[in-house]
C-alpha positions in Angstrom: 0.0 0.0 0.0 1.4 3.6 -0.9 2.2 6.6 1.5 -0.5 8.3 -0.2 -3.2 5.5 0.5 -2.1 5.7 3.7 -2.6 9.0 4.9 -6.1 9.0 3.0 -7.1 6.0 5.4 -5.5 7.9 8.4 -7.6 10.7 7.3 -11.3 8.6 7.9 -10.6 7.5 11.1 -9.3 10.7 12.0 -12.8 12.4 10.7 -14.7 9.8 13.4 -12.4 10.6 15.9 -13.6 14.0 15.7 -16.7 13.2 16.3 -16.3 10.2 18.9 -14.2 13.2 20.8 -17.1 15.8 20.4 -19.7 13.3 21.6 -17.2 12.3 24.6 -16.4 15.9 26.3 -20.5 17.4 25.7 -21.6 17.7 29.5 -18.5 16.2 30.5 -15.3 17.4 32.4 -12.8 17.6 29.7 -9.4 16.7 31.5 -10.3 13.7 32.9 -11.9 13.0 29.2 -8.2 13.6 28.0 -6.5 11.1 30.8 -9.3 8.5 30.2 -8.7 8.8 26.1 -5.2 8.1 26.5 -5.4 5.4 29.3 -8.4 3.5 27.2 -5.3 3.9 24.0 -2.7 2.3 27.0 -5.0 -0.8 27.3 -5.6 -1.5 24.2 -1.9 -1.6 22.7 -0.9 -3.1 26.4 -1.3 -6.8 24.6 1.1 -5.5 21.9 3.5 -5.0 24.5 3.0 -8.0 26.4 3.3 -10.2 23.5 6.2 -8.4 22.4 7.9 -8.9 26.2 6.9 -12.3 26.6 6.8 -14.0 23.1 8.9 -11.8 21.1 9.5 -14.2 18.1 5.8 -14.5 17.9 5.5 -10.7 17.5 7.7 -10.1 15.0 6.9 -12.7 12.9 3.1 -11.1 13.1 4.8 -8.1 12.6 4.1 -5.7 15.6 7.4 -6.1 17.9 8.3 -3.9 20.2 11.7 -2.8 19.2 14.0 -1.2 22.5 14.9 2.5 22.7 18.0 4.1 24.3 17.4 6.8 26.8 17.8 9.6 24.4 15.0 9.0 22.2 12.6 8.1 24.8 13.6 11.8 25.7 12.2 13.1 22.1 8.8 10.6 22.5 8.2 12.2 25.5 8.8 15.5 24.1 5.8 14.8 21.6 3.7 13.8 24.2 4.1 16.7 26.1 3.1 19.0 22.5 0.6 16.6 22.0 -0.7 16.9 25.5 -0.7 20.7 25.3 -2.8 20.9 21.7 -5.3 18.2 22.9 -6.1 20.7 26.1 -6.4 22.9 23.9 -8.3 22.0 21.9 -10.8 19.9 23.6 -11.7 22.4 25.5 -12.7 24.3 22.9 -14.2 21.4 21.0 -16.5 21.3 24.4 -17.6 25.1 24.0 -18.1 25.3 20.0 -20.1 23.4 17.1 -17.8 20.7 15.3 -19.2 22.3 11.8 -17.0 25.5 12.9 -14.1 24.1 15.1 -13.4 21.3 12.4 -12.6 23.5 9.8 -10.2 25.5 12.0 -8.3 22.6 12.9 -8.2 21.8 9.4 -6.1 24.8 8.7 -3.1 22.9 9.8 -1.1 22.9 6.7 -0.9 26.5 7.0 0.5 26.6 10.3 3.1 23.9 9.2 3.9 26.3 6.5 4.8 29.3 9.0 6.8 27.0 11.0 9.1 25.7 7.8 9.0 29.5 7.2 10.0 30.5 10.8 12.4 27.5 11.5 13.6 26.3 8.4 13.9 29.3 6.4 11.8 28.3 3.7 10.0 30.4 1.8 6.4 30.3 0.1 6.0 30.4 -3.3 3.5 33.3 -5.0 0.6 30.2 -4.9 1.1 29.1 -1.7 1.0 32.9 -0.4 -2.7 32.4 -2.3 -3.6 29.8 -0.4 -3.1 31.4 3.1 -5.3 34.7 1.0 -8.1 32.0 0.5 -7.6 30.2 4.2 -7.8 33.7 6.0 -10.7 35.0 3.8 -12.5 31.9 5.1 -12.1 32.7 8.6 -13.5 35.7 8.2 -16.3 34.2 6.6 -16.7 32.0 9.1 -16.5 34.6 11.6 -19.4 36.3 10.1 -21.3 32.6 10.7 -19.7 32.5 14.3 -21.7 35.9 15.1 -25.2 34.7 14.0 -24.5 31.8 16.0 -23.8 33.9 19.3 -19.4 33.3 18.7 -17.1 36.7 17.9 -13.7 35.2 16.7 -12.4 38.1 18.2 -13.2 37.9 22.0 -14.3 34.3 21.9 -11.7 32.5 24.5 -12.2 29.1 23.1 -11.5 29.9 18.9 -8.0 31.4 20.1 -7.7 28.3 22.8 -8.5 26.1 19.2 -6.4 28.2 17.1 -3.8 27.9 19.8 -3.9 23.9 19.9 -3.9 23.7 16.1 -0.8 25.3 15.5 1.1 23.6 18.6 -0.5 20.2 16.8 1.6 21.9 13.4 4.2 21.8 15.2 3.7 18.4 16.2 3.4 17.4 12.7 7.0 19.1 12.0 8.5 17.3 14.8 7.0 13.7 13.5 8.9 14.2 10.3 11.7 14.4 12.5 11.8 11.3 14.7 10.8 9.1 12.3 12.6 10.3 8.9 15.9 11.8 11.0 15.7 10.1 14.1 14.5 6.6 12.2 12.5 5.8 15.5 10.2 2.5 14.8 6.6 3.6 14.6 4.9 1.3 16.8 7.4 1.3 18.9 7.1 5.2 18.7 3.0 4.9 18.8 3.0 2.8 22.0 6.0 4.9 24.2 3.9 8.3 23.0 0.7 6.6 24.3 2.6 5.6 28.0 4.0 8.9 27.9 0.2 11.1 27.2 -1.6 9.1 29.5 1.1 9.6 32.9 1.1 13.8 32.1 -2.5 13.7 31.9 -2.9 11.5 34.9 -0.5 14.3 36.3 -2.9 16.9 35.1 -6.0 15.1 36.4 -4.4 15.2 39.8 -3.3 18.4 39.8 -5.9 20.6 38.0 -9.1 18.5 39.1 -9.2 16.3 41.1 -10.4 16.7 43.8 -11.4 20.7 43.5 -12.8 20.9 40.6 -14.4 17.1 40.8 -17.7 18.1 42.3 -18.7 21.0 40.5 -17.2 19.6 36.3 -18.3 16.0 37.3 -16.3 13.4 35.5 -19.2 10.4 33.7 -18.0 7.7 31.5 -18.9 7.2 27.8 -18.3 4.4 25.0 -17.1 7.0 22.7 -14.4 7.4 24.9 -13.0 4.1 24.1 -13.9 4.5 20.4 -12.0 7.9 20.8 -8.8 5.9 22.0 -9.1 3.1 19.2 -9.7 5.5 16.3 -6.9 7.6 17.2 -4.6 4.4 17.7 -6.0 3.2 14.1 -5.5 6.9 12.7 -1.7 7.4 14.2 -0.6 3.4 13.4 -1.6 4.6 9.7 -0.1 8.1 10.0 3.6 7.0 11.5 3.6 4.0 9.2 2.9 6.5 6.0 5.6 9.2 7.4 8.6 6.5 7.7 7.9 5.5 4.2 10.8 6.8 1.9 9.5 9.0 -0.4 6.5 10.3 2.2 6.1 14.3 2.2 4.4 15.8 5.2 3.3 18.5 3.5 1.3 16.2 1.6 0.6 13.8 4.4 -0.8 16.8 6.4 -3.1 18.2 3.7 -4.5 14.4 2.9 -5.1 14.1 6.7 -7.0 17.2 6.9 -9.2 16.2 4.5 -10.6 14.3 7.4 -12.8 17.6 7.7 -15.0 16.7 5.3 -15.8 13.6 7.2 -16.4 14.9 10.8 -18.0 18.0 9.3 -21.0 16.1 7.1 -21.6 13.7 10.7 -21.0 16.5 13.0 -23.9 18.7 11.2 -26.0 15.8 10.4 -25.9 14.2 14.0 -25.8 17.4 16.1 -27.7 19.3 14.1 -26.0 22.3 13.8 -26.7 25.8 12.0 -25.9 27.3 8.6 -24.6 24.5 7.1 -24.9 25.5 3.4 -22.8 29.0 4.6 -20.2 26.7 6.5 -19.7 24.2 3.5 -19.0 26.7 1.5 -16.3 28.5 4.0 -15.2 25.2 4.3 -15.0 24.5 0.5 -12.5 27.5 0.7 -10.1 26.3 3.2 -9.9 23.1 1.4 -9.0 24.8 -1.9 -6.3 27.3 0.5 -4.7 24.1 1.6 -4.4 22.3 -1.7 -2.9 25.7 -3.2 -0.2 25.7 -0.2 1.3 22.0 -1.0 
């Protein structure tokens, strides 16, 4: 299977994700949402690393061994999860606050971002089309800002569109730093996948401890749901895909990222349909423009 095949499959269980994570933090308390995300993702790779411990000739003849990592690179997967961790506050939060036809969009603007931080950090420079397609991206925020305001939202003063914009770009950065540890650093994916998982779920235990528990417990109230679980094995289906795809010689995150994205389309159609949400016709259309923006930048 190609790189490109890949990402495009990464990109539909990333689009249910979306939702599954939508559905998990309504009426819930969103950090213990986080830990119990990335704990349900611990379990459910757990017989992975059992096998791997235990019976490793059977693993790697199935073909998901555990492969060992000296200290320094468990010092960069821990690094990721603590970016990781940082965007998914973020943005789940905000997700919690505002509809998933306006917040998926936004997060689907991630290309851009990853095209700032080439700019900022690897002295790259945009050609006169990609420059275009940030025009078109920023002319459909504004467009959806004008949606936003019959819908109660102003971009402007609304705390959880910058908290969103916020986790989106520390998630581009995220994507910069993938192409890192697995092209430069040749880290094994699953390998990589299952350390990242530990890592996430003991600093958001941390945080649970911390910044809820047991203040806040009483008054954000903490209840269980399946989509939880279906939150931790879409994203485990959606990152086994993406890592695979980025260690691939020949794989371009640029391209990786924009096929991702296109998981918008995806979580958009089931988040109007199944939440009902309002001016869907204006949003598809804004929407419709930050897909073209992003095609134009890669």
């Amino acid at each position: 299977m190609t790189w490109m095949m890949l990402a495009v499959l990464s990109a539909v269980f990333l689009g249910l994700y979306d939702v599954a994570k939508k559905v998990s933090v309504q009426e819930n308390a969103v950090l213990p949402v986080l830990f119990a995300c990335s704990a349900s993702g611990l379990v459910l790779l757990a017989p992975m690393a059992l096998t791997s411990l235990f019976a490793p000739t059977f693993a790697a003849r199935h073909g998901f061994a555990l492969q060992s990592l000296p200290l320094a690179a468990h010092g960069l997967v821990f690094a990721k999860a603590m970016l990781v961790t940082l965007s998914w506050v973020l943005t789940y939060f905000a997700l919690k606050h505002l509809p998933l036809s306006l917040a998926s969009p936004i997060r689907a603007s991630a290309p851009m971002f990853t095209l700032f931080g080439a700019t900022l950090f690897f002295a790259e420079r945009p050609s006169l089309r990609q420059w275009l397609g940030i025009a078109i991206i920023l002319c459909a925020y504004w467009i959806f800002s004008l949606i936003g305001r019959t819908e109660g939202i102003r971009f402007q003063k609304n705390p959880w569109v910058w908290s969103l914009f916020a986790g989106t770009l520390v998630g581009a950065l995220s994507g910069l730093y993938d192409k890192h540890l697995l092209q430069s650093a040749k880290l094994p994916p699953l390998t990589m996948q299952f350390w990242f998982t530990a890592y996430n779920t003991v600093i958001q235990a941390l945080i649970v401890r911390f910044l809820w528990w047991p203040r806040r417990a009483n008054t954000t109230p903490f209840r269980f749901k399946p989509a939880i679980v279906a939150v931790a094995a879409l994203l485990i289906l959606a990152d086994a895909l993406y890592f695979r795809c980025l260690s691939m010689e020949g794989a371009m995150v640029g391209i990786v990222s924009t096929l991702r994205r296109t998981n918008v389309v995806l979580s958009f159609a089931v988040g109007a349909l199944v939440f009902g949400e309002k001016n869907r016709g204006k949003k598809a259309f804004a929407l419709a423009g930050i897909l073209a923006g992003i095609f134009l930048i890669v």
